[in-house]
Structure formats: structure tokens, C-alpha cells
PDB file of N, CA, C and O in Angstrom:
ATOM      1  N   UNK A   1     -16.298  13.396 -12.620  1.00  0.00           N
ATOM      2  CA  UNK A   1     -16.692  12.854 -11.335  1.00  0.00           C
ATOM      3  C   UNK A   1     -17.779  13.722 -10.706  1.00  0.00           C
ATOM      4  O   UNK A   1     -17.814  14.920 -10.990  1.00  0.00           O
ATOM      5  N   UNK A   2     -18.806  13.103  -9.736  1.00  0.00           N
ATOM      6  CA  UNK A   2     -19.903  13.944  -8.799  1.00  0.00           C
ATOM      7  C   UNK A   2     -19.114  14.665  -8.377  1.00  0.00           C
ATOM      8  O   UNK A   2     -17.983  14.205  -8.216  1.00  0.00           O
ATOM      9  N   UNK A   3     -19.328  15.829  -8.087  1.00  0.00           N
ATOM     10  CA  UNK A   3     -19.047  16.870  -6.636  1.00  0.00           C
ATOM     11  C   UNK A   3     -19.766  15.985  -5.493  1.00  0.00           C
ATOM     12  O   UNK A   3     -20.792  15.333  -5.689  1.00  0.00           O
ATOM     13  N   UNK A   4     -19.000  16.071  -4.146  1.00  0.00           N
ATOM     14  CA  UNK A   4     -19.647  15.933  -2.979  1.00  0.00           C
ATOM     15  C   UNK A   4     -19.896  14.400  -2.457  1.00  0.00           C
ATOM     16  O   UNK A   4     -20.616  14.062  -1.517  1.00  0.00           O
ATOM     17  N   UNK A   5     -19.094  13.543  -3.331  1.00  0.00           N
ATOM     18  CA  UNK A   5     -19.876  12.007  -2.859  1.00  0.00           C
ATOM     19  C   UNK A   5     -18.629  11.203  -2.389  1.00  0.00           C
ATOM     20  O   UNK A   5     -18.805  10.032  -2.053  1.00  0.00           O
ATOM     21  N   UNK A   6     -17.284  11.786  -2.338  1.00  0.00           N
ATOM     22  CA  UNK A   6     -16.135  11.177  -2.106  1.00  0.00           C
ATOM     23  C   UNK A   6     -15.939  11.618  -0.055  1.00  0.00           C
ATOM     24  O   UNK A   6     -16.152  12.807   0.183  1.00  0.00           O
ATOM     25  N   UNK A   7     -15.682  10.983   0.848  1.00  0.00           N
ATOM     26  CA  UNK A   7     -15.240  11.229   1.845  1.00  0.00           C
ATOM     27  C   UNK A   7     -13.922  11.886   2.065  1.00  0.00           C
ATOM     28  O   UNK A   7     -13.024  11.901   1.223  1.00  0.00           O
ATOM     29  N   UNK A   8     -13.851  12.507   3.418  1.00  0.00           N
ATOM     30  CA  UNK A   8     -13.404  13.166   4.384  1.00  0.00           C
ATOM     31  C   UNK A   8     -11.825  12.815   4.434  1.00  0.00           C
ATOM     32  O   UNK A   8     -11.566  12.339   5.540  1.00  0.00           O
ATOM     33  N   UNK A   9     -10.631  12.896   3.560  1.00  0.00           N
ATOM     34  CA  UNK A   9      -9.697  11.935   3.316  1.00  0.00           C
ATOM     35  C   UNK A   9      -9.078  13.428   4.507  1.00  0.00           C
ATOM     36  O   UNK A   9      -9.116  14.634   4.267  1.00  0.00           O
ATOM     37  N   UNK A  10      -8.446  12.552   6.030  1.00  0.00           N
ATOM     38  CA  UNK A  10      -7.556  13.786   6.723  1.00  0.00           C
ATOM     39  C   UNK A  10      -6.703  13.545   7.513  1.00  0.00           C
ATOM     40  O   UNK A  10      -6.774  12.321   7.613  1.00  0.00           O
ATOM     41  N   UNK A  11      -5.889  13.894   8.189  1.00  0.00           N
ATOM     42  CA  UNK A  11      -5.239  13.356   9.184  1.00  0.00           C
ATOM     43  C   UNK A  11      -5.613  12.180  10.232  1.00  0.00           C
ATOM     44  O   UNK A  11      -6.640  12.289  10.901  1.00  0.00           O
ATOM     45  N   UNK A  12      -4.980  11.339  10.332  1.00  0.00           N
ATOM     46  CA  UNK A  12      -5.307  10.176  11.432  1.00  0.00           C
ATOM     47  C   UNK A  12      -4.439   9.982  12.550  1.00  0.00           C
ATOM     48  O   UNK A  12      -3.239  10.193  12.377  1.00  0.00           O
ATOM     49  N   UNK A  13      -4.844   9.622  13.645  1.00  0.00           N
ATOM     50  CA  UNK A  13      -3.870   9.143  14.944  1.00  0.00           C
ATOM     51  C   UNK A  13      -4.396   7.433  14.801  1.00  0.00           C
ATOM     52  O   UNK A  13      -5.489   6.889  14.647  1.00  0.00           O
ATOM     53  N   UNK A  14      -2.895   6.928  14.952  1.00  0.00           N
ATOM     54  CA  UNK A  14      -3.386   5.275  15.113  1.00  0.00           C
ATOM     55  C   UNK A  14      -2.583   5.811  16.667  1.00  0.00           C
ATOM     56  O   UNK A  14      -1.786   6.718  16.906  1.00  0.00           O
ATOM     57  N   UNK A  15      -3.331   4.610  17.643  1.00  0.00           N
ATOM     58  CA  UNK A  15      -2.521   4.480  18.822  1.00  0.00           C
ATOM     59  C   UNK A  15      -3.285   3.029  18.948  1.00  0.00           C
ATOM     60  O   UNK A  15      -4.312   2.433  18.624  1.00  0.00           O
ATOM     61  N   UNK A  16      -1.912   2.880  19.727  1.00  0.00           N
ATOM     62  CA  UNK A  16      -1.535   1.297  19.886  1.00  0.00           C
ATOM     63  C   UNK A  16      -1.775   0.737  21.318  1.00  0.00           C
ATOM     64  O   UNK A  16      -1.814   1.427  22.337  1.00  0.00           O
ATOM     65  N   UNK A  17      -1.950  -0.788  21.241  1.00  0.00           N
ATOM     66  CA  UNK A  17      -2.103  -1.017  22.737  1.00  0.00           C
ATOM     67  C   UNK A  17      -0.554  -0.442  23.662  1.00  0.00           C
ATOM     68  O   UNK A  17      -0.648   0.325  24.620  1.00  0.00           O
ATOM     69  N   UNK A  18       0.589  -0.897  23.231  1.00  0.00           N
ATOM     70  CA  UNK A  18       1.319  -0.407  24.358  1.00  0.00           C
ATOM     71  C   UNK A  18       1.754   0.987  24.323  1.00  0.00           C
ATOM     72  O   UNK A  18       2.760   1.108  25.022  1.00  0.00           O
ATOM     73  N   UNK A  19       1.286   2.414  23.626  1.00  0.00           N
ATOM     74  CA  UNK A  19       1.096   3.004  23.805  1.00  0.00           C
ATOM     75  C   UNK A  19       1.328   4.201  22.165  1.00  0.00           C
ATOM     76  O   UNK A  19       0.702   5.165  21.725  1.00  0.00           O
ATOM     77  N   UNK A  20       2.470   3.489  21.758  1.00  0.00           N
ATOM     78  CA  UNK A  20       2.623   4.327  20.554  1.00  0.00           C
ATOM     79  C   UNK A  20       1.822   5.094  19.826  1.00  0.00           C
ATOM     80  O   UNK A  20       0.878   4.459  19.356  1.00  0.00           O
ATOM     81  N   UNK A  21       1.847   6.325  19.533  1.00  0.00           N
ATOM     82  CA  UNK A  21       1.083   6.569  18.213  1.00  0.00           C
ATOM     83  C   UNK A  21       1.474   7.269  17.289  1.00  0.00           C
ATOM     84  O   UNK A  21       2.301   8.178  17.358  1.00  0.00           O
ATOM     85  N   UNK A  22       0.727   6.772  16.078  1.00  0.00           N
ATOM     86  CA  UNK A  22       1.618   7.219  14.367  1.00  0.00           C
ATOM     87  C   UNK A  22       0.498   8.021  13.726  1.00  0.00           C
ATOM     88  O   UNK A  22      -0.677   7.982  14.090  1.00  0.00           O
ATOM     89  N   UNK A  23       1.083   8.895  12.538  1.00  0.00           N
ATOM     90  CA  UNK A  23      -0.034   9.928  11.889  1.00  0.00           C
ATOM     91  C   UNK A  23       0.147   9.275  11.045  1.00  0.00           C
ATOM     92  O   UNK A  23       1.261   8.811  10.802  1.00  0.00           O
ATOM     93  N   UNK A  24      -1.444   8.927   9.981  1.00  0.00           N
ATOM     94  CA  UNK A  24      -1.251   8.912   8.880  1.00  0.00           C
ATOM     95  C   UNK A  24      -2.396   9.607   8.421  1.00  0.00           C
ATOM     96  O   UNK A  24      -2.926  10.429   9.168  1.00  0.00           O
ATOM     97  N   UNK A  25      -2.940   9.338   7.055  1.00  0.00           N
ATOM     98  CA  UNK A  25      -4.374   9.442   6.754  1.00  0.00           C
ATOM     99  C   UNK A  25      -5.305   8.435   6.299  1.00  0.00           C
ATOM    100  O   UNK A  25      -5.064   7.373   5.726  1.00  0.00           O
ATOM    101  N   UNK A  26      -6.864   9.152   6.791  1.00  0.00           N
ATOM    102  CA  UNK A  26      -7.730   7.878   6.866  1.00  0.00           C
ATOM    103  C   UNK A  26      -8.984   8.978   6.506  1.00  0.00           C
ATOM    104  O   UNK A  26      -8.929  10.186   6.274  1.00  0.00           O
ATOM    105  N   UNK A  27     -10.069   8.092   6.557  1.00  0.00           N
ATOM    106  CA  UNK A  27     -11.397   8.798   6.773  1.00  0.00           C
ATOM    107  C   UNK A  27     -12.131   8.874   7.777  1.00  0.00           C
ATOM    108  O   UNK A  27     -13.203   9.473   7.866  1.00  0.00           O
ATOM    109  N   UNK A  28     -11.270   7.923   9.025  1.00  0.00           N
ATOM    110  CA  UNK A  28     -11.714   8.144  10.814  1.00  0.00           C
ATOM    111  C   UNK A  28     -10.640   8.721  11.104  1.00  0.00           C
ATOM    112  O   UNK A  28      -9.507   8.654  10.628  1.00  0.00           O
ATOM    113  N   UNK A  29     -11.215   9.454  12.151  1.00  0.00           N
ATOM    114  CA  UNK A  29     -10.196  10.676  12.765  1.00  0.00           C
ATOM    115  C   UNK A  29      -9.392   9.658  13.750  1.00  0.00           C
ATOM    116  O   UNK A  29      -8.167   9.769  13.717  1.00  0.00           O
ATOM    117  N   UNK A  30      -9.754   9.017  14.320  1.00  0.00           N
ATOM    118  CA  UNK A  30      -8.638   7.962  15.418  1.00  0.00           C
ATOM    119  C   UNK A  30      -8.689   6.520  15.031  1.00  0.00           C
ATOM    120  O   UNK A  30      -9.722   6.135  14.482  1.00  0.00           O
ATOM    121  N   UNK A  31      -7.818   5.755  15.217  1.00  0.00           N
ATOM    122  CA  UNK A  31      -7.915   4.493  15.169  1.00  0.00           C
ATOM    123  C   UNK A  31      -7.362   3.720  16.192  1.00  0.00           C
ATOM    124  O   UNK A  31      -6.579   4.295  16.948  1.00  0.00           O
ATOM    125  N   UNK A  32      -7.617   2.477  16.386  1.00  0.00           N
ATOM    126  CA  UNK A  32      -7.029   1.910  17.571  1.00  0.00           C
ATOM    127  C   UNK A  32      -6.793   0.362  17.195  1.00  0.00           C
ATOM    128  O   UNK A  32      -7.583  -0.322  16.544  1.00  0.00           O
ATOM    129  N   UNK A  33      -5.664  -0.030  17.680  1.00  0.00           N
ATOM    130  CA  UNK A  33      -5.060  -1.125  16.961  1.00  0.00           C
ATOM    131  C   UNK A  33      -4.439  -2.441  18.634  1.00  0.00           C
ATOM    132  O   UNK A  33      -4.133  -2.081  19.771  1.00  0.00           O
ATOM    133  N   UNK A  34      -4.458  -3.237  18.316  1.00  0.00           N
ATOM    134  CA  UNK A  34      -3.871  -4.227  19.168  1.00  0.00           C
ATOM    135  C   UNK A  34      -2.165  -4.569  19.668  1.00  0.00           C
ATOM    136  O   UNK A  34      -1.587  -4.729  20.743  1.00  0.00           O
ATOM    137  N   UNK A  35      -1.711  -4.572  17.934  1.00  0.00           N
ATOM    138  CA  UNK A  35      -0.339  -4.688  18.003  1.00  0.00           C
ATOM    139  C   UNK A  35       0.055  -3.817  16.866  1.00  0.00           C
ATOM    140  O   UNK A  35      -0.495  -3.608  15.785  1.00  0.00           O
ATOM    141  N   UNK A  36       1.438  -3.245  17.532  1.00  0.00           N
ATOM    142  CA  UNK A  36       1.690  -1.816  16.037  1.00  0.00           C
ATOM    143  C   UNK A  36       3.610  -3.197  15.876  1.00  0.00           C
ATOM    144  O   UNK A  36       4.072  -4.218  16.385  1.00  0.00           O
ATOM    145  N   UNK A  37       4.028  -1.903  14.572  1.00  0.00           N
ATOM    146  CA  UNK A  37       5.084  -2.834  14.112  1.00  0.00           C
ATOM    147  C   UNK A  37       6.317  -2.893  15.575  1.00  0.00           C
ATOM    148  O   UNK A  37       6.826  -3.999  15.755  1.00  0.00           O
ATOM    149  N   UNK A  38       6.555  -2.265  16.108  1.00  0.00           N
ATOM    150  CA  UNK A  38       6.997  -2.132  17.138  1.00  0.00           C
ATOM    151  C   UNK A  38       7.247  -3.546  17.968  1.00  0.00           C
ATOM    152  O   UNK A  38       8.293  -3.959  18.468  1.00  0.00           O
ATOM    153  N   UNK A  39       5.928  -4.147  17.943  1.00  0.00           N
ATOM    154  CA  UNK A  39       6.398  -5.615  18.350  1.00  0.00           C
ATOM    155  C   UNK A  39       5.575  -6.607  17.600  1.00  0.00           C
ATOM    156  O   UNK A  39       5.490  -7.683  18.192  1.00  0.00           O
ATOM    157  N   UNK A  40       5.134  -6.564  16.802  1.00  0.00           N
ATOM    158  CA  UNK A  40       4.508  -7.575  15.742  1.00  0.00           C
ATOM    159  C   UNK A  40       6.055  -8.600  15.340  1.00  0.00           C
ATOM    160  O   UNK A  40       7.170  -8.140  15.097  1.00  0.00           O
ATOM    161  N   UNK A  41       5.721  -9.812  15.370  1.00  0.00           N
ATOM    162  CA  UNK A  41       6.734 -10.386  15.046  1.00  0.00           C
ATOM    163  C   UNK A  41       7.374 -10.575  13.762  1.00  0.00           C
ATOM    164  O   UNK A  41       8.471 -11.126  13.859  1.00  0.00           O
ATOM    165  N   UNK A  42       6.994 -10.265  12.535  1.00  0.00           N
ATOM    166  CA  UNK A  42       7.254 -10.043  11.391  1.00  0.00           C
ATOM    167  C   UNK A  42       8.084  -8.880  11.366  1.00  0.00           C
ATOM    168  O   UNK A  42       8.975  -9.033  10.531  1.00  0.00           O
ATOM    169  N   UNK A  43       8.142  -7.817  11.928  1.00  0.00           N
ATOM    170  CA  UNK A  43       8.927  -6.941  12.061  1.00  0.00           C
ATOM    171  C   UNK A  43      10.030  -6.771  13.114  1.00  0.00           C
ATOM    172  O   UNK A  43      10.995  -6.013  13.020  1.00  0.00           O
ATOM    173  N   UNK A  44       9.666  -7.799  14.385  1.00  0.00           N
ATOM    174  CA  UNK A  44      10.705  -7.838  14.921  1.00  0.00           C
ATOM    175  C   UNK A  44      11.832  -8.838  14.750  1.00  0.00           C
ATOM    176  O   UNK A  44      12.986  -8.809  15.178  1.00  0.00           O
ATOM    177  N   UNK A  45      11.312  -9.562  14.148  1.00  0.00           N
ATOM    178  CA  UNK A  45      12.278 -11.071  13.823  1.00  0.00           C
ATOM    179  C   UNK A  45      12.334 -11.968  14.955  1.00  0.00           C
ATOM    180  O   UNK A  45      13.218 -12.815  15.086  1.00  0.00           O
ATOM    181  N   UNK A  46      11.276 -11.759  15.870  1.00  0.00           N
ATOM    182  CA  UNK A  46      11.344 -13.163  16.863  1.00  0.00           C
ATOM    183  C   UNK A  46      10.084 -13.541  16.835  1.00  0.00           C
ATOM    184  O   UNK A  46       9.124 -12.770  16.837  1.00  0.00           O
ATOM    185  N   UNK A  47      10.026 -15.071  16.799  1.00  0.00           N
ATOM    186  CA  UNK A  47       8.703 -15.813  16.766  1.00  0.00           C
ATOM    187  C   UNK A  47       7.822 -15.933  18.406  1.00  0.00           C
ATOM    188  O   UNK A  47       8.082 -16.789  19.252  1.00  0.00           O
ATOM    189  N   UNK A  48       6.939 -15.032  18.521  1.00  0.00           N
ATOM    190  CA  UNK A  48       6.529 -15.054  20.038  1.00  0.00           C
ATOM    191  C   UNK A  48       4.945 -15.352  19.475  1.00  0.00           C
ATOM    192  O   UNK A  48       4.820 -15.143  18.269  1.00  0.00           O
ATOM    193  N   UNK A  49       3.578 -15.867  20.271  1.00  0.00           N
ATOM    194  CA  UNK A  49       2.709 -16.081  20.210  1.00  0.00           C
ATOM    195  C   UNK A  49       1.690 -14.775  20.675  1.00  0.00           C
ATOM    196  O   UNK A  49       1.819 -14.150  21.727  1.00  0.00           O
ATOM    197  N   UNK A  50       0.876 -14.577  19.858  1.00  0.00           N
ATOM    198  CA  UNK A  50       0.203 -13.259  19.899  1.00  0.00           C
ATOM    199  C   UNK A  50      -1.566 -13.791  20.090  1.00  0.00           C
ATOM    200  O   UNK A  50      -2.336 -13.814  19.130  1.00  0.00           O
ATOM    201  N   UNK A  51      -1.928 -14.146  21.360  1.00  0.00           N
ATOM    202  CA  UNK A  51      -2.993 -14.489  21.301  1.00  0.00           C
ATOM    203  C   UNK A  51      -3.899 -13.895  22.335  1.00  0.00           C
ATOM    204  O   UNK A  51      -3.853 -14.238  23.516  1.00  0.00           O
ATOM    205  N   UNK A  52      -4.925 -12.776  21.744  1.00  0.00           N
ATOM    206  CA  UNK A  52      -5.686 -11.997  22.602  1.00  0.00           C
ATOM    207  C   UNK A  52      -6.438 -12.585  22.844  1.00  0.00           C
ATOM    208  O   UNK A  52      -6.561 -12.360  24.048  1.00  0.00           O
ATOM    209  N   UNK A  53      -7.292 -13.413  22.534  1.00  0.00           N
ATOM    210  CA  UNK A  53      -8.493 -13.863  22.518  1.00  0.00           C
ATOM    211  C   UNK A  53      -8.367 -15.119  23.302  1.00  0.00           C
ATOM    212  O   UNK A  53      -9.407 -15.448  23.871  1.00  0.00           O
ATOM    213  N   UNK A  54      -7.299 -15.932  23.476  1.00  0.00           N
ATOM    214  CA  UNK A  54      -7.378 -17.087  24.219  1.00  0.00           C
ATOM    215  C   UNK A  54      -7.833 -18.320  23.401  1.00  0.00           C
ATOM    216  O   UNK A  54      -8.157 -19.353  23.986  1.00  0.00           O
ATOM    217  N   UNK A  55      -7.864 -18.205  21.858  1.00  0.00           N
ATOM    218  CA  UNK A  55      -8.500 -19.062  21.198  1.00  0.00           C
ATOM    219  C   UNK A  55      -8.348 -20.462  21.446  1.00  0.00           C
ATOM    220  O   UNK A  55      -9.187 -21.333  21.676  1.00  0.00           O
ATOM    221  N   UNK A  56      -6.538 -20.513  21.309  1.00  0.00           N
ATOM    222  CA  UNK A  56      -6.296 -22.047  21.537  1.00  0.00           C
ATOM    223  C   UNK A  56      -6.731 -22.731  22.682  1.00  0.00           C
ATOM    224  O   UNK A  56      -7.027 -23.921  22.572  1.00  0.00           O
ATOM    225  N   UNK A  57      -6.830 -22.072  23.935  1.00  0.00           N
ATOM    226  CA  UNK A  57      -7.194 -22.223  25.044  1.00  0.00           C
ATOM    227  C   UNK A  57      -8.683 -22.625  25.420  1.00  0.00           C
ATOM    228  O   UNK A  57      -8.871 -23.432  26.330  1.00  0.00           O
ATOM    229  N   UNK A  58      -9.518 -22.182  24.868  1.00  0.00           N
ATOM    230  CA  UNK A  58     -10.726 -22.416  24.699  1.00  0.00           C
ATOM    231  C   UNK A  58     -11.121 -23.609  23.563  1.00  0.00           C
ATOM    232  O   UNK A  58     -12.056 -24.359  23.840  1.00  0.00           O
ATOM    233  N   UNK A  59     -10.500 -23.751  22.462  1.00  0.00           N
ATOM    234  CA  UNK A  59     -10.499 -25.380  21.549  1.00  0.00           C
ATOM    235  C   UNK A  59     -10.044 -25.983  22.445  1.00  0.00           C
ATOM    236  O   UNK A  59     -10.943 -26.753  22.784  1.00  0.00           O
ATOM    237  N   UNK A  60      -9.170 -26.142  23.092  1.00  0.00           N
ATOM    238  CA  UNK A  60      -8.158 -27.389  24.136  1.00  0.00           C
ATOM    239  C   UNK A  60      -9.650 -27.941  25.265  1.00  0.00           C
ATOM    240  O   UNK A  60     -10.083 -29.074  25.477  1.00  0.00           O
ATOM    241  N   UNK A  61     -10.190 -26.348  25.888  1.00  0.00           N
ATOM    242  CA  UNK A  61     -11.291 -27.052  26.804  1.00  0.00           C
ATOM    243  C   UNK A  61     -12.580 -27.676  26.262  1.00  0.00           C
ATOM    244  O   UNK A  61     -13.402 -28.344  26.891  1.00  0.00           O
ATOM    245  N   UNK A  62     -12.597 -27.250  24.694  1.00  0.00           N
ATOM    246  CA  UNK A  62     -13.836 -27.609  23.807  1.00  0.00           C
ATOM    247  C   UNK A  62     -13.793 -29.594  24.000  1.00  0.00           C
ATOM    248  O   UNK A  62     -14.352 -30.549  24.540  1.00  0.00           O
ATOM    249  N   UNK A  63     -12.644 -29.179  23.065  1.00  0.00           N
ATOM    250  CA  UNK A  63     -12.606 -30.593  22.492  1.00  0.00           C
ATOM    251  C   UNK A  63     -11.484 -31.544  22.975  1.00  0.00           C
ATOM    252  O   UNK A  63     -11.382 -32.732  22.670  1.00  0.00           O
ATOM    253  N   UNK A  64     -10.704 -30.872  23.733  1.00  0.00           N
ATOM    254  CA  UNK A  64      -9.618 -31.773  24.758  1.00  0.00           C
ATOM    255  C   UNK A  64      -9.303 -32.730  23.775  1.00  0.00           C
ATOM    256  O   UNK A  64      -9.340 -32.470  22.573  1.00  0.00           O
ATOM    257  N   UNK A  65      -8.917 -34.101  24.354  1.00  0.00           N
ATOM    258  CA  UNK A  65      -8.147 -35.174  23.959  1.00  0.00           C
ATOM    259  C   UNK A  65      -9.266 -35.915  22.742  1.00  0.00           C
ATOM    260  O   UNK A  65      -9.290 -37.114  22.465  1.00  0.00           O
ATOM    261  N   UNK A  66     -10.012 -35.001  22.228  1.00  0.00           N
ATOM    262  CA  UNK A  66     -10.840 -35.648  21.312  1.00  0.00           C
ATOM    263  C   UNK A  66     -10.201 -35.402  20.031  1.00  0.00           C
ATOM    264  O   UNK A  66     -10.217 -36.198  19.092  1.00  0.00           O
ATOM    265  N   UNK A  67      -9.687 -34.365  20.035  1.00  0.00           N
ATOM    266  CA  UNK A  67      -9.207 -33.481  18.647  1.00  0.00           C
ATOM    267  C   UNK A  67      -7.680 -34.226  18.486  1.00  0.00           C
ATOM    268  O   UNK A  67      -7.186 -34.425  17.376  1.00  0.00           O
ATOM    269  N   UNK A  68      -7.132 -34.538  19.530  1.00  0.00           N
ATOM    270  CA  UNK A  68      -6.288 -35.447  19.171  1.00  0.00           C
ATOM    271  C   UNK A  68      -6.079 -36.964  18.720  1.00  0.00           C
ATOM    272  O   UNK A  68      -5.240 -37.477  17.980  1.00  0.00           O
ATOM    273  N   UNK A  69      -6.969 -37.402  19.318  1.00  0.00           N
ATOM    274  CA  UNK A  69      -7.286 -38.839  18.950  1.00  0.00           C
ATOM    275  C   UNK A  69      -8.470 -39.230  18.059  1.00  0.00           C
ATOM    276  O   UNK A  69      -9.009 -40.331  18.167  1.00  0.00           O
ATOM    277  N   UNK A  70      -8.866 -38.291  17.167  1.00  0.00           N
ATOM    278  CA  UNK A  70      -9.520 -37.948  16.422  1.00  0.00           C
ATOM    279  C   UNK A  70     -10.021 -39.334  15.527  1.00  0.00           C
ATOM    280  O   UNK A  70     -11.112 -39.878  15.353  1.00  0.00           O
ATOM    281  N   UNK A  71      -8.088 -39.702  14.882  1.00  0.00           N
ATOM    282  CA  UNK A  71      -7.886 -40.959  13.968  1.00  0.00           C
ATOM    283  C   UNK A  71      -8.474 -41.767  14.434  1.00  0.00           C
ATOM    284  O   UNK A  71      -9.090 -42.319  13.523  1.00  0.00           O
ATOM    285  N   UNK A  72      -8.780 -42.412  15.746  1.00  0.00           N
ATOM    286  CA  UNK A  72      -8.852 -43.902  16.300  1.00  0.00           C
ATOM    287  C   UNK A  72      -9.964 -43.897  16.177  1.00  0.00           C
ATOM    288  O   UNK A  72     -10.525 -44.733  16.886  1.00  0.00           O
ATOM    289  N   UNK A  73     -10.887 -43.037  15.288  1.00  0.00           N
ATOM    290  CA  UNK A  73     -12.692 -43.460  15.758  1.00  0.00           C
ATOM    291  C   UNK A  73     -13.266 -44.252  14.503  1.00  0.00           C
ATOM    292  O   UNK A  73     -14.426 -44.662  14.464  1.00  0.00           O
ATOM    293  N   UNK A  74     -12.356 -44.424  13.500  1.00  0.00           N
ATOM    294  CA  UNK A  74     -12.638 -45.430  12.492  1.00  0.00           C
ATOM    295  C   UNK A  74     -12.373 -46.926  12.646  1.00  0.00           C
ATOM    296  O   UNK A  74     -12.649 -47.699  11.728  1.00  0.00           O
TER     297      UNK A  74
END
């Protein structure tokens, strides 16, 4: 192998939106994350809706009652 062409493999801080943070390693010294396992629903076992962005909310004002009645335009 080269000498010198592999990165910086070192300690990492992830911290989380509600506040947690875990060590692991990375090649960025911090990381920052949205949802940690703590409440991700796959790990908690309850089905809750995880939507930062507002996506659905913004299709609904896009395309409203068009996207539903989509079928009837044939």
C-alpha cells in the first residue's frame, strides 16, 4: 500500500437533535444527526411519523384534490 494517502480514521462525537451523544469513529471529528436510536421508530417499536421537512404537507398544497382524483381524467 502508498504511505500517506489513507485518512484521519479517530475518535467521533455524534450528537443528536434531542440531545444525546455517542463516541464512535469516523474521519470527521463531529457529526450531527436528526434522529438517534433513542427514538427512531424501528428501535423503539412504535409507529410515529418522522417528518422534518413537511414534505407531505407541501404535495397536499401542490397538488391538493388533483392527486387524488387523478383516475377520473380519462
Amino acid at each position: 500500500m502508498k504511505p500517506d494517502i489513507h485518512p484521519v480514521y479517530a475518535t467521533a462525537t455524534v450528537r443528536c437533535a434531542c440531545g444525546n451523544t455517542y463516541q464512535t469513529r469516523s474521519t470527521q471529528a463531529e457529526i450531527h444527526t436528526d434522529i438517534c436510536a433513542q427514538y427512531h421508530p424501528f428501535f423503539t417499536g412504535k409507529q410515529k411519523l418522522v417528518d422534518t421537512a413537511g414534505r407531505v404537507e407541501r404535495f397536499r398544497q401542490k397538488y391538493g384534490k388533483q392527486a387524488a382524483g387523478s383516475s377520473s381524467e380519462s
